[in-house]
C-alpha positions in Angstrom: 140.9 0.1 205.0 140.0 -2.8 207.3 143.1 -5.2 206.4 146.3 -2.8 207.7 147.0 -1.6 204.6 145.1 1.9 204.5 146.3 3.0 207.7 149.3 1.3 208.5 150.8 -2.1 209.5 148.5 -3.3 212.0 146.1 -0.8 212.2 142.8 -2.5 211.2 139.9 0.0 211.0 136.3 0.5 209.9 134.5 3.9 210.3 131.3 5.4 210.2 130.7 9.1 209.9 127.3 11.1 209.6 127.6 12.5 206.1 125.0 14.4 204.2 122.3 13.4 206.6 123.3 9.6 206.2 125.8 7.6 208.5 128.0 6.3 206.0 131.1 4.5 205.9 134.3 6.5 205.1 135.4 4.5 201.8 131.8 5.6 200.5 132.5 9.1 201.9 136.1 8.8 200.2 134.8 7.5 196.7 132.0 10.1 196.5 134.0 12.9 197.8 137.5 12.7 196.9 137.2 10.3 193.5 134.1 11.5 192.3 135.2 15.3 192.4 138.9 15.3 193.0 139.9 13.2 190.6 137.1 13.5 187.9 136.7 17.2 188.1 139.4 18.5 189.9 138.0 20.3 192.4 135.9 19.8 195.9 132.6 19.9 196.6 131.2 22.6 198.6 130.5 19.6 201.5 134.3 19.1 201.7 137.2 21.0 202.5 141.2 20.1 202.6 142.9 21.5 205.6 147.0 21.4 206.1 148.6 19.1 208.5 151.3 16.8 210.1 152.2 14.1 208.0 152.3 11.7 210.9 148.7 11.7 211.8 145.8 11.3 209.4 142.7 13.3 210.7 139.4 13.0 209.3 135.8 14.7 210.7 132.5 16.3 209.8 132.6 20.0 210.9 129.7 21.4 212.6 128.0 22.7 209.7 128.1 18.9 208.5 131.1 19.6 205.7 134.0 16.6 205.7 137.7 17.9 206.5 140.6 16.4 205.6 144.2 17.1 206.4 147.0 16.3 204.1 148.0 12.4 205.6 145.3 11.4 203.6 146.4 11.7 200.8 149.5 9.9 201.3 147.4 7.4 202.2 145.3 7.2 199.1 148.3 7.7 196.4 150.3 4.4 199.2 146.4 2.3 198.4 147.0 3.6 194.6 150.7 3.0 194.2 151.0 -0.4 195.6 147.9 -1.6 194.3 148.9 -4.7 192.1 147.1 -3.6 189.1 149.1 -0.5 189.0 152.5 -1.4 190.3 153.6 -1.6 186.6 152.8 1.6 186.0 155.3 2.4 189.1 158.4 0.5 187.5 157.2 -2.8 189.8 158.2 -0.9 192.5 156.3 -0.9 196.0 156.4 1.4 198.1 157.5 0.4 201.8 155.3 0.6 204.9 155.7 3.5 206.7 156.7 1.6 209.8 154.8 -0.5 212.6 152.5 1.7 214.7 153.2 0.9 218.7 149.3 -0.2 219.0 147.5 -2.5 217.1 143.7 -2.1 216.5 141.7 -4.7 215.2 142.8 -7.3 212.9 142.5 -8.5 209.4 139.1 -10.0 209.4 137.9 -8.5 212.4 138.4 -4.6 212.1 137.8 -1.8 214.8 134.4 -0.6 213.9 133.6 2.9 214.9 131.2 5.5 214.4 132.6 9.2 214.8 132.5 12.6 213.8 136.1 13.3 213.8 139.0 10.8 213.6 142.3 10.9 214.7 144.9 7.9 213.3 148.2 8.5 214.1 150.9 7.1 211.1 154.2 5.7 211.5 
């Protein structure tokens, strides 16, 4: 997530959101959350939801009754990290997917990410 290739082309992030009474960083959030449940038992815990939205924005937070919300960039985002992964591209035909495009902003760089701390996130895609 900190090296451009979570978010986007130049868009070099690290976050921090307060998640079940612990700041934590978002992969953690993400592994517990979405790997641990989603993909393990198929379904989400009651301290996350999935919400619809644009494709062109990922948006992230901790709702006020301390449940993390999701909207459907995400995902993209997660099968893009999954896809292109080089320990999996075989299982893809050897066949990346391209970038989505270059964002008009940088934010941080490899090696020296954007660190935040927020409850909700907004991270416009290309």
């Amino acid at each position: 997530m900190s090296n451009g290739g979570f978010w986007g082309p130049k868009l070099c992030l690290l976050v921090k959101m307060p998640f079940a009474g612990k700041s934590l960083w978002l992969e953690d959030i993400l592994y517990e959350v979405l790997r641990c449940n989603l993909v393990h038992r198929a379904m989400l815990p009651a301290t996350a939801k999935q919400e619809e939205g644009t494709r062109n924005k990922v948006v992230l937070e901790i709702d006020n009754n301390g449940v993390f919300v999701f909207h459907d960039a995400l995902l993209d985002c997660l099968f893009r990290v999954v896809h292109n992964a080089s320990e999996n591209i075989s299982e893809f035909g050897g066949v990346y997917l391209p970038p989505r495009g270059h964002p008009g902003v940088s934010i941080g760089s490899r090696g020296n990410p954007l660190v935040i701390s927020t409850l909700r996130l907004e991270v416009p895609i290309p």
